[in-house]
Structure formats: structure tokens, C-alpha cells
PyMOL Python script that loads the backbone (N, CA, C, O; Angstrom):
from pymol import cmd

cmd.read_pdbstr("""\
ATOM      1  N   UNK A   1       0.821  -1.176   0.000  1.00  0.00           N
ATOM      2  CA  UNK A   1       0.000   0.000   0.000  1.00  0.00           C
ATOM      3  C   UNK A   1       0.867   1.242   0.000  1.00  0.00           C
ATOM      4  O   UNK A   1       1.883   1.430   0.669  1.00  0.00           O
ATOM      5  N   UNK A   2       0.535   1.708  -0.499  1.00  0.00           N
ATOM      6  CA  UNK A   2       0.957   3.753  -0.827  1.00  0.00           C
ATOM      7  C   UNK A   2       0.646   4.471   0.365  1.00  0.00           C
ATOM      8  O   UNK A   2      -0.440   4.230   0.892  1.00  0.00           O
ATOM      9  N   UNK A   3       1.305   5.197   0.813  1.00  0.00           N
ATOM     10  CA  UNK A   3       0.684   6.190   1.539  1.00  0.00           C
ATOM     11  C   UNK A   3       1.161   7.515   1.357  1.00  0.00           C
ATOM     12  O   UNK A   3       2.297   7.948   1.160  1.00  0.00           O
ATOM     13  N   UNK A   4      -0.080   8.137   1.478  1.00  0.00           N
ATOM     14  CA  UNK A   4      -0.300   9.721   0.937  1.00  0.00           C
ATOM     15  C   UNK A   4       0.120  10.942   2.253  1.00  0.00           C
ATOM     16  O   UNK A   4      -0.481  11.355   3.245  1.00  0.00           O
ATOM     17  N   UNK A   5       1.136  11.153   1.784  1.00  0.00           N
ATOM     18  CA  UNK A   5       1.918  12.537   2.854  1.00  0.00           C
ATOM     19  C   UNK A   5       1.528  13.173   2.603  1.00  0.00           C
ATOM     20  O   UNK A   5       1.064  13.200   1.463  1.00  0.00           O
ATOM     21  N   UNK A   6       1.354  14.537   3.738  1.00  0.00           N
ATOM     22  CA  UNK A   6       0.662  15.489   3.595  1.00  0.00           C
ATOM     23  C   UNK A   6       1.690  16.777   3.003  1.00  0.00           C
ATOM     24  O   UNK A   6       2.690  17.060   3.663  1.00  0.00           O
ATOM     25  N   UNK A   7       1.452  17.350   2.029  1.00  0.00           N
ATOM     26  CA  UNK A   7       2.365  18.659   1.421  1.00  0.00           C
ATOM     27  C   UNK A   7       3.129  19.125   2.168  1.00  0.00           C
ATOM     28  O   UNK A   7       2.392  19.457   3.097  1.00  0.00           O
ATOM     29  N   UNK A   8       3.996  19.365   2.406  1.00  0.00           N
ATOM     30  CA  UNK A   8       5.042  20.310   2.710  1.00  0.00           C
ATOM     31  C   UNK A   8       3.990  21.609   3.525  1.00  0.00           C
ATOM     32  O   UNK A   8       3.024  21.925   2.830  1.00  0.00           O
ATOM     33  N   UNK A   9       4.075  22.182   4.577  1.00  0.00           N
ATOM     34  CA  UNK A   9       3.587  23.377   5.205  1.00  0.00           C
ATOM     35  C   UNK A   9       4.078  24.331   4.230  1.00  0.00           C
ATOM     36  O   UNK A   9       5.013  23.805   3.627  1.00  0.00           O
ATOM     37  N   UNK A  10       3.895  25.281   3.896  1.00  0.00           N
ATOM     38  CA  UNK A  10       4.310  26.603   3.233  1.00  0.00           C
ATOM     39  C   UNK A  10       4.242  27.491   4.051  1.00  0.00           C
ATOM     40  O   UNK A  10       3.192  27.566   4.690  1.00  0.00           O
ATOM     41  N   UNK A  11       5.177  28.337   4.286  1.00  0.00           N
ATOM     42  CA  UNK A  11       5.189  29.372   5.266  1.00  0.00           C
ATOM     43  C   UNK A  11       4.388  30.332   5.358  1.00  0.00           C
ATOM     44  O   UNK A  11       4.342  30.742   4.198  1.00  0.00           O
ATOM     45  N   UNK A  12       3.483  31.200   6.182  1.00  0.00           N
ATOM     46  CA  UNK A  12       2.498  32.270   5.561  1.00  0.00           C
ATOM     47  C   UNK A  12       3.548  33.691   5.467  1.00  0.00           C
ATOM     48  O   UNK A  12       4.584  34.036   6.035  1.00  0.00           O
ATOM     49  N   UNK A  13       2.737  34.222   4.525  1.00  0.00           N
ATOM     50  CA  UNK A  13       3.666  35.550   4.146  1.00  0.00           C
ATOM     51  C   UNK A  13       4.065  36.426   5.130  1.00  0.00           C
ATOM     52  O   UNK A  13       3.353  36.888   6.022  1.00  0.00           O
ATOM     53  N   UNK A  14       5.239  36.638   4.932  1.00  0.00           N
ATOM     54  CA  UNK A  14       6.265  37.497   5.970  1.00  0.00           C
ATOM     55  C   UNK A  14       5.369  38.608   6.616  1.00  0.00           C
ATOM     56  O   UNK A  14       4.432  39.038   5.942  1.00  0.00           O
ATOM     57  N   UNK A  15       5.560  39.037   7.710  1.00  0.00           N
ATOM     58  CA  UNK A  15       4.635  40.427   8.095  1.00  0.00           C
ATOM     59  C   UNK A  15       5.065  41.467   7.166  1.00  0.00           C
ATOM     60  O   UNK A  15       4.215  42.251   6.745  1.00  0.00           O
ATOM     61  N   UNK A  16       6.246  41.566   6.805  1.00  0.00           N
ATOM     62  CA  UNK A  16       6.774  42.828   5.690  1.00  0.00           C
ATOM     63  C   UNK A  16       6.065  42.611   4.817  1.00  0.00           C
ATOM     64  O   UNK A  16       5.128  43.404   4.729  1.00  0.00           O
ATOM     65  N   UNK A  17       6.129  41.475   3.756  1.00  0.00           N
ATOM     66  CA  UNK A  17       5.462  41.669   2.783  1.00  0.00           C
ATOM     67  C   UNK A  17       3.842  42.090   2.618  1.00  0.00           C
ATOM     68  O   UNK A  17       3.323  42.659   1.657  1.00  0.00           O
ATOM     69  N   UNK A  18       3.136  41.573   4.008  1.00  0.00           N
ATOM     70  CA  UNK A  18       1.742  41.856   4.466  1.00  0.00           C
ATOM     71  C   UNK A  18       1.676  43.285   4.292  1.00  0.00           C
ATOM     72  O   UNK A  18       0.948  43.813   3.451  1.00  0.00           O
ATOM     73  N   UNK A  19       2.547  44.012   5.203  1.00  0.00           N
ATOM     74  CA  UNK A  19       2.488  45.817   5.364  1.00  0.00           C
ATOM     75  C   UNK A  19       2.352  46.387   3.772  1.00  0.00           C
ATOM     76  O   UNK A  19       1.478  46.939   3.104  1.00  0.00           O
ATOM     77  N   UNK A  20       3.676  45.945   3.579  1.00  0.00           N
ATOM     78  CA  UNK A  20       4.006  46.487   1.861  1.00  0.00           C
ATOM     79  C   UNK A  20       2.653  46.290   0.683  1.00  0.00           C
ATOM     80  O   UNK A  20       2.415  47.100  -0.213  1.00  0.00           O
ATOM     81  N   UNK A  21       2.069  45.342   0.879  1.00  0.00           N
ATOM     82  CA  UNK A  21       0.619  45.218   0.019  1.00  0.00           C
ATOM     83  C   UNK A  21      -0.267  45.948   0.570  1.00  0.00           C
ATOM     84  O   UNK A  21      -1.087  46.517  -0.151  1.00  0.00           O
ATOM     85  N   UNK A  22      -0.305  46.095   1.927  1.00  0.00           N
ATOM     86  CA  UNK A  22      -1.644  47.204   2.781  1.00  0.00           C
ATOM     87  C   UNK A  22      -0.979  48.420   2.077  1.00  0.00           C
ATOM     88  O   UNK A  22      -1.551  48.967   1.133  1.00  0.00           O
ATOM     89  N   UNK A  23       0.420  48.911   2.606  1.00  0.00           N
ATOM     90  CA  UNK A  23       0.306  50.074   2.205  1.00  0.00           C
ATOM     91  C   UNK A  23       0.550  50.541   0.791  1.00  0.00           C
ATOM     92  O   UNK A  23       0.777  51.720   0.519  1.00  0.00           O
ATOM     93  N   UNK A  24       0.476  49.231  -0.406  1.00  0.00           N
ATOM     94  CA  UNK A  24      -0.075  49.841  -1.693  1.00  0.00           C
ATOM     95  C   UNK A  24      -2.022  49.911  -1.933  1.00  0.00           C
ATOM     96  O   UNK A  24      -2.698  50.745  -2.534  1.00  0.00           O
ATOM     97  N   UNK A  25      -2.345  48.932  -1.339  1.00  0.00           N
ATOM     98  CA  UNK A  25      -3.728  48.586  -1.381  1.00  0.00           C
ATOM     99  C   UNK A  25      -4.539  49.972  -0.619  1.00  0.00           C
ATOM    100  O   UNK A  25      -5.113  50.799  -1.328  1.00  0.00           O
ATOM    101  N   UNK A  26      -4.513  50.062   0.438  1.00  0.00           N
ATOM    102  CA  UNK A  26      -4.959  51.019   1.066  1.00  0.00           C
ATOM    103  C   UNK A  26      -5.342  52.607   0.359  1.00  0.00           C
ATOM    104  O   UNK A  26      -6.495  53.023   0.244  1.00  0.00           O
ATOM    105  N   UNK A  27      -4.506  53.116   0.069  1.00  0.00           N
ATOM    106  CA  UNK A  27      -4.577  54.207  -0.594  1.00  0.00           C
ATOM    107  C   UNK A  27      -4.945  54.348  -2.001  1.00  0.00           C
ATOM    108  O   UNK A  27      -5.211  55.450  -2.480  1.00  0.00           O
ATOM    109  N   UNK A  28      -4.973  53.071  -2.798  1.00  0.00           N
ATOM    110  CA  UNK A  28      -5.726  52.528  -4.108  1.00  0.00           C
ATOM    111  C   UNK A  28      -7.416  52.536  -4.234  1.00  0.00           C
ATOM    112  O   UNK A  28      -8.281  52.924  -5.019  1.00  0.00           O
ATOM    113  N   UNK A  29      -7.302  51.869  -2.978  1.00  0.00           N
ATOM    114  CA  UNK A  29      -8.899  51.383  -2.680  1.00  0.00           C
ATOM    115  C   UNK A  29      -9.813  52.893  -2.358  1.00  0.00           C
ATOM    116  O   UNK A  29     -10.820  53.366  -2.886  1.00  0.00           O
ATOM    117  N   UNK A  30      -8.705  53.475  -0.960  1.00  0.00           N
ATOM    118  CA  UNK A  30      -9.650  54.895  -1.020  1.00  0.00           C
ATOM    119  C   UNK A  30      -9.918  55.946  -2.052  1.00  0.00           C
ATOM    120  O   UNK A  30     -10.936  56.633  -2.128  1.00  0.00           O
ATOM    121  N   UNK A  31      -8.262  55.999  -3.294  1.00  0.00           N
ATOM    122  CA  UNK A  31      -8.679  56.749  -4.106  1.00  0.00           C
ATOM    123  C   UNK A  31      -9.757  56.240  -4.965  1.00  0.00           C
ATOM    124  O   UNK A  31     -10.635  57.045  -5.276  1.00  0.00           O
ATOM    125  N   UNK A  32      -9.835  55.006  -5.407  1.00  0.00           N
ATOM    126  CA  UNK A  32     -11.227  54.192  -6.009  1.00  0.00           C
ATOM    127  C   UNK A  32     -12.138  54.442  -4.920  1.00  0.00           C
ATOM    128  O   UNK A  32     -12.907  55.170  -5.548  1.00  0.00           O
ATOM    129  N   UNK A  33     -12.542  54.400  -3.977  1.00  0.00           N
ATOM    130  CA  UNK A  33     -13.950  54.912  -3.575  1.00  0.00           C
ATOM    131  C   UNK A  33     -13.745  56.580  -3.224  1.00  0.00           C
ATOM    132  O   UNK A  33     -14.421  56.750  -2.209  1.00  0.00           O
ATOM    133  N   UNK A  34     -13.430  57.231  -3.415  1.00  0.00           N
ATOM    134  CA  UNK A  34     -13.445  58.708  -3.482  1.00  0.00           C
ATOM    135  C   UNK A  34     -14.147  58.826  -5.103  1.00  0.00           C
ATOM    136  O   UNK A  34     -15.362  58.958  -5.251  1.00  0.00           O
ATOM    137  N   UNK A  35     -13.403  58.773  -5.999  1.00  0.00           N
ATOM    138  CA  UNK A  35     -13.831  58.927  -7.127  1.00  0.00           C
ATOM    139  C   UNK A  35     -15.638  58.146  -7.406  1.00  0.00           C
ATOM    140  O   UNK A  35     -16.607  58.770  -7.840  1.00  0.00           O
ATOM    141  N   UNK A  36     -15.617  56.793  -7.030  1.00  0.00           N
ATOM    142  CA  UNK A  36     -16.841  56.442  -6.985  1.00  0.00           C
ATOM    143  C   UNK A  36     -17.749  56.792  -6.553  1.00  0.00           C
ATOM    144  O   UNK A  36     -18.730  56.875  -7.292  1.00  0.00           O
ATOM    145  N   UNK A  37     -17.886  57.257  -4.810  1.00  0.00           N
ATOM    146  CA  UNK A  37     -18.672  57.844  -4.169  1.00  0.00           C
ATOM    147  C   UNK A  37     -18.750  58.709  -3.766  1.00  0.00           C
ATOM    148  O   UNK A  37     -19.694  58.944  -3.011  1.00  0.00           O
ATOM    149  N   UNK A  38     -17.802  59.647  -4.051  1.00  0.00           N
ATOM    150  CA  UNK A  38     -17.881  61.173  -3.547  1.00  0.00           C
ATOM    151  C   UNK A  38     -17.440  62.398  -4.723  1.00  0.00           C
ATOM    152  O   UNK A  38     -17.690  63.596  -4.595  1.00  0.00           O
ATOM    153  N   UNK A  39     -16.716  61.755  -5.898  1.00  0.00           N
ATOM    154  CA  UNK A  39     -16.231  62.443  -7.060  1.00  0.00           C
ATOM    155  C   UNK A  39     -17.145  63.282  -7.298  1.00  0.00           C
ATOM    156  O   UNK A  39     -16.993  64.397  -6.798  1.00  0.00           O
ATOM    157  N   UNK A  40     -18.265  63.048  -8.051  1.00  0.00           N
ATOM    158  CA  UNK A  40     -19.050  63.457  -8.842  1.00  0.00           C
ATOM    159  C   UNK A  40     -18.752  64.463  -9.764  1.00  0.00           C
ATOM    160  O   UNK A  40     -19.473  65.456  -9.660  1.00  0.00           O
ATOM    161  N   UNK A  41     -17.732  64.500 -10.804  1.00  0.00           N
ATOM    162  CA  UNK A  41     -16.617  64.960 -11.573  1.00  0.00           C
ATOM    163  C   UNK A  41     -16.093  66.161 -11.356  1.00  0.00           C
ATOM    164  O   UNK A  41     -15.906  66.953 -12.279  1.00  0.00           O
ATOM    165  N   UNK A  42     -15.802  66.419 -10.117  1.00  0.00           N
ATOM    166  CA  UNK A  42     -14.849  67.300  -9.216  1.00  0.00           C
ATOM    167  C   UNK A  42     -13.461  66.742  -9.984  1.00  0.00           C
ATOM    168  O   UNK A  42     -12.818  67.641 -10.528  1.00  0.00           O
ATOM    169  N   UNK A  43     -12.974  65.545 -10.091  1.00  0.00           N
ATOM    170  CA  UNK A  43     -11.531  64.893 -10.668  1.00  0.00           C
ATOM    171  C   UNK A  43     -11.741  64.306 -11.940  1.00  0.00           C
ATOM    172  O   UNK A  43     -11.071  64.650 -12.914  1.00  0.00           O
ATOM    173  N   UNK A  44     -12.870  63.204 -12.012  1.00  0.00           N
ATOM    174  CA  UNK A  44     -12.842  62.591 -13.314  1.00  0.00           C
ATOM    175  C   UNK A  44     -13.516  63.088 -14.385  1.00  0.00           C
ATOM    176  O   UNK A  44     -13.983  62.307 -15.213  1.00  0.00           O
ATOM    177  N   UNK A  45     -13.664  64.456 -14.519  1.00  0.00           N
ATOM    178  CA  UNK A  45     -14.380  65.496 -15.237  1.00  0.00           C
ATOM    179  C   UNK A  45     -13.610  65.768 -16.571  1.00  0.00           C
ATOM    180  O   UNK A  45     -14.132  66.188 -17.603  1.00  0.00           O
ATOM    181  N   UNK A  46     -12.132  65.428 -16.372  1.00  0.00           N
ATOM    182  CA  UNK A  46     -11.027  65.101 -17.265  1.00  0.00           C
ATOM    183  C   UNK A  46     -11.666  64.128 -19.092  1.00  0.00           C
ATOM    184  O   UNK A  46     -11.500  64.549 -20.236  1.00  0.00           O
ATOM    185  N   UNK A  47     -12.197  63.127 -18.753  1.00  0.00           N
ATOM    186  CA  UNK A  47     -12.458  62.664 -19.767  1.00  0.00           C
ATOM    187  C   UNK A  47     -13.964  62.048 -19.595  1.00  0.00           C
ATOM    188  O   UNK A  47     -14.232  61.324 -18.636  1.00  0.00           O
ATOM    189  N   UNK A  48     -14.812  62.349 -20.478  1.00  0.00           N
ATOM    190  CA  UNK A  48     -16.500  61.957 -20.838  1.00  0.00           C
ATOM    191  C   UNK A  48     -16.455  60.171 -20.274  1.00  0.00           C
ATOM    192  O   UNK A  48     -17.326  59.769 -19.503  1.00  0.00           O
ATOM    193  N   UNK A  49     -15.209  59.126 -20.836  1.00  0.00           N
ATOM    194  CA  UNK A  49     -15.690  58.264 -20.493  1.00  0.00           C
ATOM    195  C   UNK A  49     -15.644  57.634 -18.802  1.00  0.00           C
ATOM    196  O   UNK A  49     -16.486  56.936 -18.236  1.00  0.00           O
ATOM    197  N   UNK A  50     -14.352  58.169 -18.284  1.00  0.00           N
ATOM    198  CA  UNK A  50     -14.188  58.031 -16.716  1.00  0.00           C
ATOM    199  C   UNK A  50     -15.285  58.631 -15.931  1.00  0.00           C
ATOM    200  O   UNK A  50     -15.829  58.053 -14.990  1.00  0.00           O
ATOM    201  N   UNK A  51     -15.712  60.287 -16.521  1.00  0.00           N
ATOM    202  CA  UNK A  51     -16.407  60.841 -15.650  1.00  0.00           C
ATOM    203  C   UNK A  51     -18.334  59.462 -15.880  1.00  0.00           C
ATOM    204  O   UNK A  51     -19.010  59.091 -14.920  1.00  0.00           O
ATOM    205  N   UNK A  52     -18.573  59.158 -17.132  1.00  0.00           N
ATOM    206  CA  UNK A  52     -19.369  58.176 -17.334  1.00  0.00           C
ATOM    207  C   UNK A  52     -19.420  56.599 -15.911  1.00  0.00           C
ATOM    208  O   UNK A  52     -20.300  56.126 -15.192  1.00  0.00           O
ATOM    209  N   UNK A  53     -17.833  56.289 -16.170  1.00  0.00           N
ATOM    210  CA  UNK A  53     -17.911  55.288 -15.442  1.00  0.00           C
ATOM    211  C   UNK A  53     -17.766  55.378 -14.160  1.00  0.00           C
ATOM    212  O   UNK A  53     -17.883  54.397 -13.425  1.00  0.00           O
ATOM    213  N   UNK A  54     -17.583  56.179 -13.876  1.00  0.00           N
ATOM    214  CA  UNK A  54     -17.572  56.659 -11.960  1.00  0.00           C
ATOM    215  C   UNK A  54     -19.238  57.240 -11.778  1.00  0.00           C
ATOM    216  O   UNK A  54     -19.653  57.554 -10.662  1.00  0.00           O
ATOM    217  N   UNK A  55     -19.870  57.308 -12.675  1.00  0.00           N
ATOM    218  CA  UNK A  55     -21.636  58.077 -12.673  1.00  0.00           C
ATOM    219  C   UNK A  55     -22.005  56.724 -12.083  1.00  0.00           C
ATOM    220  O   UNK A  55     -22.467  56.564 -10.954  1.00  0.00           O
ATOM    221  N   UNK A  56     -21.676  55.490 -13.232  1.00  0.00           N
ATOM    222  CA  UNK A  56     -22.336  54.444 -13.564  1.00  0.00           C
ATOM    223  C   UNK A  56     -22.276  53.658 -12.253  1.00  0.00           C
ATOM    224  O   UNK A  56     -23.175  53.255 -11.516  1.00  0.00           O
ATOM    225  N   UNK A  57     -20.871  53.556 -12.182  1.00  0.00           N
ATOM    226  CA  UNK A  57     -20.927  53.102 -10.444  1.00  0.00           C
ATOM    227  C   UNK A  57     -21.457  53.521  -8.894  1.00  0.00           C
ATOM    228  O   UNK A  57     -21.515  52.852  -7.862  1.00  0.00           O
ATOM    229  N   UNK A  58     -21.704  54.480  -9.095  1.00  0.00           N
ATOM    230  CA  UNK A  58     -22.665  55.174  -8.031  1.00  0.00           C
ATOM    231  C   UNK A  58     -24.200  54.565  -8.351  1.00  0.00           C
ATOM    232  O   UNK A  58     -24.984  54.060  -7.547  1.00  0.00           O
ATOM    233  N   UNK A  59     -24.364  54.780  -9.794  1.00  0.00           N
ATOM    234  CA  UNK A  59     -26.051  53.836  -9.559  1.00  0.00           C
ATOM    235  C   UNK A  59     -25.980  53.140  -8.943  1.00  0.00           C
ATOM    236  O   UNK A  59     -26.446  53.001  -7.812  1.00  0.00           O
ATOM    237  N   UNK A  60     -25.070  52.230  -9.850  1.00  0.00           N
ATOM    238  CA  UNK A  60     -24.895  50.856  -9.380  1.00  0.00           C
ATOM    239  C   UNK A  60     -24.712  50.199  -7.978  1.00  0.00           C
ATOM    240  O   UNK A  60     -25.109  49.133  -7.509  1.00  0.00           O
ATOM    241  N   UNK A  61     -24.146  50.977  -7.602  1.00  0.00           N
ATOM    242  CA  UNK A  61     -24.059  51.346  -5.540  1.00  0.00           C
ATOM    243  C   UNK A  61     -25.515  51.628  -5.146  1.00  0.00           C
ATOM    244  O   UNK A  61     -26.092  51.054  -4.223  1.00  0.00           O
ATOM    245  N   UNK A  62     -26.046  52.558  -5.928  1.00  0.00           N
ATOM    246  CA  UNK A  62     -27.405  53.120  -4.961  1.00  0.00           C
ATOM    247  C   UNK A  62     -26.800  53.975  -4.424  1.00  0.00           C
ATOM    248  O   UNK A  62     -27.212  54.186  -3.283  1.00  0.00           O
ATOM    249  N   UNK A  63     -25.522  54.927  -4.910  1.00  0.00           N
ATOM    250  CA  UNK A  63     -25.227  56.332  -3.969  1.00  0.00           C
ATOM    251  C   UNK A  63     -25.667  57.364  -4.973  1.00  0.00           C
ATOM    252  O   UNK A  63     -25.368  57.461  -6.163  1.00  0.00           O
ATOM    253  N   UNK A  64     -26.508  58.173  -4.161  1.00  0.00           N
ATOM    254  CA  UNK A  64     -27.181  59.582  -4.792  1.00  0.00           C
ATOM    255  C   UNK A  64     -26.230  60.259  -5.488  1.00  0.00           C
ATOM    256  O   UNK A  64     -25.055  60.087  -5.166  1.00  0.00           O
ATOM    257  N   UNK A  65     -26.558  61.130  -6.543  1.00  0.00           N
ATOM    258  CA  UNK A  65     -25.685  61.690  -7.144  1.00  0.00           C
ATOM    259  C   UNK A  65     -25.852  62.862  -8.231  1.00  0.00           C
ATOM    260  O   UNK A  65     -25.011  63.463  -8.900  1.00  0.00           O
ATOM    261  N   UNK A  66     -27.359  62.968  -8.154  1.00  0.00           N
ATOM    262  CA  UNK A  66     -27.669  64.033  -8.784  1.00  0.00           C
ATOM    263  C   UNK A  66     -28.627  64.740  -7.350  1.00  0.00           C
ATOM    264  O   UNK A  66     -29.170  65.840  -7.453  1.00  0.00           O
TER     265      UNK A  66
END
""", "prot")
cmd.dss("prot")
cmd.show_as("cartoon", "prot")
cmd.util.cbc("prot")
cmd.orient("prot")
């Protein structure tokens, strides 16, 4: 009979590398919900189709906007 070992443990990701993704993620995410939910083409007024797709996503949220 065969017997089936269990994988190798893999280490979980370093706390550095954890920080280093928060602190790209973090400030990504808020500038994406600024523009989504609070823009209202104050910034993305720049081009018809951004200022479109930041509109579209607020419906789509259910956040007021006119």
C-alpha cells in the first residue's frame, strides 16, 4: 500500500510583505472609492468616459448623485 503525505507546510507571508501590500492597497482602494462615491466629476471630469464610469458606479451602488 501507498501512503499519501501530507504537502510540505508553506510558510504564511512574511509580516513585511503583508504591510508592503496594505500600504499599496490602502490608498488605491480609497482613491477608487473617493472617485466612486464622492467624485461626482470634481476629478474625473477630465475625460466623458471616466467621468461616465464613476456616474455608472454610483447607480450601481445606490449612492445619490444628482
Amino acid at each position: 500500500m501507498s501512503t499519501l503525505s501530507a504537502p510540505s507546510s508553506s510558510s504564511p507571508a512574511p509580516l513585511s510583505r503583508v504591510a508592503l501590500w496594505s500600504l499599496l492597497a490602502v490608498p488605491a482602494l480609497m482613491l477608487l472609492g473617493y472617485l466612486v462615491l464622492m467624485d461626482n466629476g470634481a476629478v474625473s471630469q477630465t475625460g466623458a468616459y471616466l467621468h461616465e464610469l464613476m456616474h455608472d458606479g454610483r447607480h450601481l451602488l445606490g449612492v445619490p448623485c444628482h
